[in-house]
Every structure is written in structure tokens, then in C-alpha cells.
Wavefront OBJ file of the C-alpha trace (Angstrom):
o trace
v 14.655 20.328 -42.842
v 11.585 19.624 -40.527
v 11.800 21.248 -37.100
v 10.152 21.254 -34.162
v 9.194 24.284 -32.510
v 7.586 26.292 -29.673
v 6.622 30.015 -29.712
v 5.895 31.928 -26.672
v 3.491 34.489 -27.037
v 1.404 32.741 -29.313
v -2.156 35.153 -28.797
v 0.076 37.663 -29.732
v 0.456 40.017 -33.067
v 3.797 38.127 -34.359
v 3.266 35.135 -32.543
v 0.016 34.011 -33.498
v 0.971 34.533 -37.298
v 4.538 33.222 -36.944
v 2.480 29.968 -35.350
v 0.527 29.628 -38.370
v 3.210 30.480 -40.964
v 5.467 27.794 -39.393
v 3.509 24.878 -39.809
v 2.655 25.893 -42.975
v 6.192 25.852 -43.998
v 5.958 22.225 -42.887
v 7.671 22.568 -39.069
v 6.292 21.047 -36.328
v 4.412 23.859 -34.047
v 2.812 24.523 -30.898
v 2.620 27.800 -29.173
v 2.095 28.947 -25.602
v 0.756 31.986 -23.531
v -0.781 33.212 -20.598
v -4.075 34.052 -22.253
v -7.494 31.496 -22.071
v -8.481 30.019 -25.225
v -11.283 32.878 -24.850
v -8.746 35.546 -25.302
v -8.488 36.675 -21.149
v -5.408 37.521 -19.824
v -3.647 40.342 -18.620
v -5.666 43.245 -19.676
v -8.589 41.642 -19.360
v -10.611 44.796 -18.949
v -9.918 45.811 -22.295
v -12.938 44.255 -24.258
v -11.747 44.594 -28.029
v -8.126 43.131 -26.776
v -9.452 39.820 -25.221
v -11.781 39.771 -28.424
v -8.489 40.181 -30.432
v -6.595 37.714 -28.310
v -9.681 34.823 -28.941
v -9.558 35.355 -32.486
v -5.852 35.251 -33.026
v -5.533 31.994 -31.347
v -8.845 30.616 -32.993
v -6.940 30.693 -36.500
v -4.183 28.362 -35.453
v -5.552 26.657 -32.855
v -8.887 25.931 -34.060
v -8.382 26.021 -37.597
v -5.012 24.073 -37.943
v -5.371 22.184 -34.936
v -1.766 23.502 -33.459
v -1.344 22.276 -29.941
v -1.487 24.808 -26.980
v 0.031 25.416 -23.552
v -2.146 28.154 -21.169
v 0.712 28.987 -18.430
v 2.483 31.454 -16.823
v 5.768 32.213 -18.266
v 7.364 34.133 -15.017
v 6.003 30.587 -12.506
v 8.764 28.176 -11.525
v 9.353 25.259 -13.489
v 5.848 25.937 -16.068
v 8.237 26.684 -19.215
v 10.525 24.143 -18.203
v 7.274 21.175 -18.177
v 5.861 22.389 -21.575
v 9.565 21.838 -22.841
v 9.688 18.231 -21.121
v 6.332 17.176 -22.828
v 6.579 19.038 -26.293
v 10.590 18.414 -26.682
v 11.034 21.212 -29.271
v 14.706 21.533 -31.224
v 13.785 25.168 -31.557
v 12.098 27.419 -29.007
v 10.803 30.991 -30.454
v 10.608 33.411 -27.222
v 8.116 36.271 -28.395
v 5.849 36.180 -24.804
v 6.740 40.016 -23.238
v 5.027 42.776 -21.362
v 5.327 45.463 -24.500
v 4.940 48.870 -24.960
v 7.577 52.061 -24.162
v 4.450 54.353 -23.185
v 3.291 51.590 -20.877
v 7.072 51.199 -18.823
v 6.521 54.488 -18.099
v 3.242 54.470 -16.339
v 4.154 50.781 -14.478
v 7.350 49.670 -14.857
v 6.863 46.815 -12.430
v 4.005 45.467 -14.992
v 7.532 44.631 -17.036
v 9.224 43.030 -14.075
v 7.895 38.970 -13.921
v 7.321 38.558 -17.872
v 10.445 40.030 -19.392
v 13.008 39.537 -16.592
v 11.622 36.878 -14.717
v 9.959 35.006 -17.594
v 13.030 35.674 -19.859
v 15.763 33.616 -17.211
v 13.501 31.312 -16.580
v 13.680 30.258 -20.412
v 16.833 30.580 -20.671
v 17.497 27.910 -17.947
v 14.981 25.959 -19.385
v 16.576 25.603 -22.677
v 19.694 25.143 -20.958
v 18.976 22.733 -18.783
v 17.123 20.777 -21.511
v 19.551 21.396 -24.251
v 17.284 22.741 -26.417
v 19.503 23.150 -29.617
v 17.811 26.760 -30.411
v 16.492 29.410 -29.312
v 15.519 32.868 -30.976
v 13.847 35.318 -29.034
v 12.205 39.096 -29.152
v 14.333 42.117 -28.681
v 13.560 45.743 -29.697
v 14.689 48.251 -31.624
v 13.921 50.588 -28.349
v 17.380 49.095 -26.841
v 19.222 51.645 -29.225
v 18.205 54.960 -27.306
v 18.463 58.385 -28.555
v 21.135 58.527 -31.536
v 21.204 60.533 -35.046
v 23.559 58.290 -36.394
v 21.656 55.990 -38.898
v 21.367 53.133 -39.928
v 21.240 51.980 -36.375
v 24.178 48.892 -36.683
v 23.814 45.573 -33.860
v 27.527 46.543 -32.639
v 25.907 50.350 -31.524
v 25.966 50.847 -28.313
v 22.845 50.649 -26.282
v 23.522 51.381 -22.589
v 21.490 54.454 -21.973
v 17.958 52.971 -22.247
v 15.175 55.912 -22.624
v 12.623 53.269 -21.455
v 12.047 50.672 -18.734
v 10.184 48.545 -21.262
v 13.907 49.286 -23.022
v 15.866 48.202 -20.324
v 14.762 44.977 -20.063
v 15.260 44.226 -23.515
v 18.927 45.158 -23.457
v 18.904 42.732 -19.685
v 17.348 40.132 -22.156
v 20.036 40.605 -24.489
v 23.116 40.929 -21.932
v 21.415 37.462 -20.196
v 21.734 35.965 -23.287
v 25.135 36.743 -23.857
v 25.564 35.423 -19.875
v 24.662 32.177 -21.250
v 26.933 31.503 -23.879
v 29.494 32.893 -21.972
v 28.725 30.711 -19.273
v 27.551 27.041 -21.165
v 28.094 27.907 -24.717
v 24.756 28.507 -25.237
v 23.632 29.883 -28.616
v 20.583 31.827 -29.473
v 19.447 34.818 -31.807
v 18.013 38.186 -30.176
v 15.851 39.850 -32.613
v 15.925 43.458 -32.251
v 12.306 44.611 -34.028
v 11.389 47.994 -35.423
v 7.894 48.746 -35.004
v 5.496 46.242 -36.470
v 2.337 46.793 -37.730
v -0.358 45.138 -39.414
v -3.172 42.920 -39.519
v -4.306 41.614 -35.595
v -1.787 44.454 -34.746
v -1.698 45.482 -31.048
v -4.273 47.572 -29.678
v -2.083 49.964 -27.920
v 0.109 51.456 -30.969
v -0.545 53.679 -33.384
v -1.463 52.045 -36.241
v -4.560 50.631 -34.271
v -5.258 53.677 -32.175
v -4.787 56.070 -35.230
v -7.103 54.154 -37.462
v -10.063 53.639 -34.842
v -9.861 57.592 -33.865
v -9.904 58.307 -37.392
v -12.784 55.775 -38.646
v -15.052 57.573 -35.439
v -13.741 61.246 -36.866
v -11.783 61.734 -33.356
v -9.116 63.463 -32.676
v -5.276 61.833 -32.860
v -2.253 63.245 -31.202
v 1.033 63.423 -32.795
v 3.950 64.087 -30.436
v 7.353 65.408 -31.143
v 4.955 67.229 -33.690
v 4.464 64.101 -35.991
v 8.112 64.509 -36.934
v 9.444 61.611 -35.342
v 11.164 58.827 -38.099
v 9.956 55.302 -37.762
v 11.268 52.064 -39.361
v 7.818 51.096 -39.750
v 8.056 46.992 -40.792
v 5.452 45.045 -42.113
v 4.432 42.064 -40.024
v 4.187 39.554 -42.339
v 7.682 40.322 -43.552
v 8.779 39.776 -39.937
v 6.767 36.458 -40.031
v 8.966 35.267 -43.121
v 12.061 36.446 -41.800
v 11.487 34.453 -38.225
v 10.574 31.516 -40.563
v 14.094 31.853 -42.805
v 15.818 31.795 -39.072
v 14.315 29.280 -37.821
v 14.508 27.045 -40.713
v 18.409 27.844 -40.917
v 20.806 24.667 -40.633
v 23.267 24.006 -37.923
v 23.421 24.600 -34.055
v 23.950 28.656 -33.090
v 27.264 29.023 -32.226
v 27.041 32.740 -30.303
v 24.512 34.739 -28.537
v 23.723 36.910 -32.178
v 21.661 39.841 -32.442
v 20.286 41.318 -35.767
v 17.817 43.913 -36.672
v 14.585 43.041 -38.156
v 13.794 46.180 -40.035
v 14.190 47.473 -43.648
v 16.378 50.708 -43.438
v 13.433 52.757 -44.433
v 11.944 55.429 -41.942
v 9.220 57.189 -42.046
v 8.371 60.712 -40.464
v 4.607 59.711 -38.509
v 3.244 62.679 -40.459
v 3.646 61.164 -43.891
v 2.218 57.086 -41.976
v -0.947 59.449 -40.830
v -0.958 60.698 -44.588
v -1.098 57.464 -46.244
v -3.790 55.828 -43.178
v -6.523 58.736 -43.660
v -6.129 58.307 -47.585
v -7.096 54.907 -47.116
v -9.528 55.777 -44.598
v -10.920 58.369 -46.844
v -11.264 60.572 -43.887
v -9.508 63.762 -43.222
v -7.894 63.298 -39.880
v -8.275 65.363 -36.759
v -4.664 66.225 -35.805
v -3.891 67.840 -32.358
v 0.377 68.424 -31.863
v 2.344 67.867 -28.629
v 5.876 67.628 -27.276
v 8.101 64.517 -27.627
v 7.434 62.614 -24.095
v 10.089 61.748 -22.030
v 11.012 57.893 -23.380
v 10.283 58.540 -26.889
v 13.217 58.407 -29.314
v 13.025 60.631 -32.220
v 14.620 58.385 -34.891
v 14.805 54.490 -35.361
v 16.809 53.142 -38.428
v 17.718 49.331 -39.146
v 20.432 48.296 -40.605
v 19.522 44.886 -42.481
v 23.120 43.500 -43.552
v 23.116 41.289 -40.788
v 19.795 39.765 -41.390
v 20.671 39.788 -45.107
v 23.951 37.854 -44.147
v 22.006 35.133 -42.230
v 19.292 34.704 -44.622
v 19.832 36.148 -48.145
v 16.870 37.999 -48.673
v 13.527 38.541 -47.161
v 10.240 40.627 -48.075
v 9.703 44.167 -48.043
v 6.241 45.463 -48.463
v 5.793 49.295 -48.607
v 4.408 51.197 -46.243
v 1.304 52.407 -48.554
v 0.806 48.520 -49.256
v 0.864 47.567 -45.684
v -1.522 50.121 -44.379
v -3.673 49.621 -47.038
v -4.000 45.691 -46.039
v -4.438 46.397 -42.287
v -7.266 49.134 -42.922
v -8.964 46.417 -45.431
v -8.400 43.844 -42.076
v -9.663 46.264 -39.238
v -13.190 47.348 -41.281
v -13.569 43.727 -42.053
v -12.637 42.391 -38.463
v -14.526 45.268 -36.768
v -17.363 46.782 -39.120
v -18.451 50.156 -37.168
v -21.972 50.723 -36.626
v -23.157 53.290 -39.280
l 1 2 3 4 5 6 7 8 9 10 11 12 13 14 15 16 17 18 19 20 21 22 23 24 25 26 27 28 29 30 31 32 33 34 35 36 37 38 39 40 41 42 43 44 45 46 47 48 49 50 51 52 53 54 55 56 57 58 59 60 61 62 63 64 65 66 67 68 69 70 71 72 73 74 75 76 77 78 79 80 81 82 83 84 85 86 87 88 89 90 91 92 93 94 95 96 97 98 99 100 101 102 103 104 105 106 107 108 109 110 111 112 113 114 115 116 117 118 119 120 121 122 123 124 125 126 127 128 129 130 131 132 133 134 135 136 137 138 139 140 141 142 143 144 145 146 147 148 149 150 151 152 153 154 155 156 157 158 159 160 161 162 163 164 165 166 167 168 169 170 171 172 173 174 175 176 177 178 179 180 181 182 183 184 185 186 187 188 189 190 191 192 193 194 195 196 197 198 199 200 201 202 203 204 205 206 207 208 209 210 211 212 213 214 215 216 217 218 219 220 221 222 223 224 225 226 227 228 229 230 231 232 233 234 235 236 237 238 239 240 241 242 243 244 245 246 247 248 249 250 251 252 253 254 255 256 257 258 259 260 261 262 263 264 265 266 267 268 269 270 271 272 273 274 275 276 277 278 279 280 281 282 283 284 285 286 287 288 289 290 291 292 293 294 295 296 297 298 299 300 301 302 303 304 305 306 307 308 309 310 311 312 313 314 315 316 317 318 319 320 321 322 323 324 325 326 327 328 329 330 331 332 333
């Protein structure tokens, strides 16, 4: 069945490729953000990201002709207009201020886009009646455990990060909202994406470009921290299966969006220099204060909502984002 439906965060890493995946799967799309059609927006200093940001939009906007909103999520009443003129059935909430390592060095950066921005669509659907809404959690909400696989009904009230905490807010507003109006919608708890037009600011990206100039990368926690590393366009297909699901949401759900498959960062900066064909530069240091040393999906959940989704292996994956980053930004020789 056709939908209709609005991402948030479209110049984003997910949400420009969910955009594009959507409509190719026949739904009716537009996507929103804050940035310019020429990729400025917060962060604007940061030449490569705005160059990033113009090019992601440019392949659904441009290219597929997808209709997009330039507004401020956190500024009264500017979700609740786009809704009133696009009158989407299903509303895919992705726009955030991300990044654990960023919380810590300004946690008010975090304040207006994922508390602020988050109520404000929330009300909007409410008010509206917007049938569905799935939105971005994190796997980040779980906190320091050993336990694994980490399972939706874990507790996760002891935070490690700002960026954290207002995930689990998002998650506990959520559940405000059904409680209150019977409003259903489906928090998606993500463990660490990477890929093609991947962020700038994680490791994947900042590994790879230290590596390609023979600089130095830093490994904390001694590269032995475990990561659930997922492969974006299996988190692309999986938002696409929810989305296209029939029927109304009848709770404020959460599921994982992971594969149950972590990987020490040692063995990830193994596999990137191999396809690098570079021998990498490796300088140690202690865990920082609101890193976790373990995250672990359980996928039953997801499974039970959508039978079965894609799982592309790490070596796989990195191999396709290295053959994207020296194609999408050539360094001089």
C-alpha cells in the first residue's frame, strides 16, 4: 500500500537515503531540514560537511524531484505548517543534534533540536492526527551493561551521555503521548551506522581520511571497545519494511535496529586499512568518560515486526564506503 510520508532530517546520512529509497519503493516522499539546498546549516564552518550536506540532498532532490521543506524544527508552529500543506499518513522523525563525543563538549547544542524539536512533533502529529509516526532513537540510551544482547525491555535510566539522555526523554515523551491520547509511534533505537555519505564526525569517516593522508588515529578504551556496527543501507530497508507495515500503531514501541553482531574497533580498523591498503598509524588512550564499552542488539523484535531484513558484513560494508569516499573525494596525489 502507497503511503505518504515525511522524513525529518533529510540532508542527513539515513535520511537522505531513506528519502530516496522510499519513493523508490513507490511511497509518496518529501523530506525536511534545517540545511540550504547548498548544504549550510549548523556547522557551517566545516567545509567538507556542507559539501556533504549539498550533495546528499542533490540526489533526491534534484535527481528525483522529491519536494523539500528548509525550516527549523525547534521554531513554533514550522513542523506543524509543513504537516498542514504536505498532509503525510506517515511522518519519519530522523532530524537530531548527534554525536555522544559532541554532548559532552556542548550539551546545550542538544537542547532545541532533540528536546524542543522532538515535542514539538509530537504535538504536531497529534494535533493533526497524523496516523504514524516512527522516529530516531539510539542505541546510546542503554548505558554501561555486560549483559548482551542488549533487549528493548533493559533498563536505560543511567544515561552515560547528554546526547543519551535526550534520546531516552524522546522515548519516555513518546510513551507520554500514548498514555495521554493514544498516540502510537515506533522509537528506533540505532547501533552505529556507517556507510556511504556517512557522518563526518564518526569513525568510519575520521578513520578512513587519517588513514588515506598516513595520519595518525586514536583508539580509546585501547581499540577494545565492541560495536554493533550496522550497515546503512540495511537500516534504509528496515525503515522502509516499517513504514510500509499495515494498520494504525497501537503503542509507543521501541525496537533495536542492529544485527547482534559486535565488533571489537581493533578488528573495524583491521578490515578499513586492508581496504585502504595502508598500514595505519595507531596511537592508544583511555576509555573517555561517556563512552560505553559494549553495544549489542537484540533483533527479535525487529524480526517480529518485519520478518526479515538485510545484513551486510562488516568487510562488505567497509569495503563499499572506502570505494564511495575515494570516488566522492579523490585526494590530491
Amino acid at each position: 500500500m502507497t503511503k505518504k510520508v515525511l522524513v525529518t532530517g533529510a540532508a542527513g546520512f539515513i535520511g537522505s537515503q531513506l528519502t530516496a529509497h522510499l519513493q523508490r519503493l513507490g511511497h509518496q516522499v518529501a523530506g525536511c531540514d534545517l540545511v540550504s539546498l547548498e548544504g549550510v546549516g549548523p556547522n557551517a564552518a566545516d567545509p567538507m560537511l556542507t559539501r556533504l550536506r549539498k550533495a546528499r540532498l542533490a540526489e533526491f532532490s534534484t535527481l528525483l524531484g522529491i519536494p523539500y521543506f528548509q525550516f527549523d524544527i525547534g521554531a513554533e508552529n514550522a513542523f506543524s505548517q509543513v504537516l498542514s500543506q504536505w498532509q503525510p499518513d506517515t511522518v519519519v522523525h530522523l532530524a537530531a543534534q548527534a554525536g555522544v563525543r559532541h554532548s559532552m563538549r556542548a550539551p546545550l547544542d542538544f537542547v532545541t533540536p532533540n528536546l524542543v524539536g522532538f515535542a514539538r512533533v509530537l504535538d504536531a502529529c497529534h494535533q493533526h492526527q497524523t496516523p504514524r509516526l516512527l522516529y530516531a532513537s539510539s542505541s546510546s540510551v542503554y548505558g554501561l551493561r555486560s549483559q548482551i544482547p542488549f533487549v528493548e525491555t533493559d533498563r536505560t535510566d543511567q544515561p552515560q551521555s547528554f546526547y543519551a539522555a535526550t534520546k531516552q526523554a524522546n522515548e519516555a515523551m513518546a510513551f507520554a503521548y500514548h498514555a495521554q491520547y493514544g498516540m502510537g509511534s515506533i522509537g528506533m533505537r540505532f547501533f552505529t551506522v556507517y556507510g556511504p555519505w556517512g557522518r563526518t564526525d564518526m569513525a568510519p569517516f575520521l578513520f578512513a581520511q587519517s588513514m588515506r593522508r598516513r595520519q595518525p588515529i586514536q583508539l580509546f578504551g585501547q581499540g577494545k571497545l565492541l560495536r554493533d556496527f550496522t550497515y546503512v543501507a540495511d537500516i534504509v530497508e528496515a525503515i522502509g519494511k516499517l513504514v510500509s507495515v499495515q494498520g494504525d500503531l497501537a503503542a509507543a514501541e521501541i525496537v533495536n535496529m542492529g544485527h547482534q553482531r559486535p565488533v571489537e574497533v581493533n578488528t573495524f580498523v583491521e578490515i578499513l586499512a586492508k581496504h585502504l591498503k595502508v598500514e595505519p598509524i595507531v596511537e592508544f588512550a583511555p576509555m573517555q568518560a561517556a563512552d560505553v564499552a559494549l553495544t549489542c542488539a537484540s533483533e527479535d523484535r525487529l524480526l517480529g515486526m518485519i520478518g526479515s531484513w538485510r545484513e551486510t558484513p562488516l568487510a562488505l560494508g567497509l569495503g563499499e564506503f572506502i570505494e564511495w569516499l575515494q570516488a566522492w573525494d579523490p585526494l590530491d596525489s
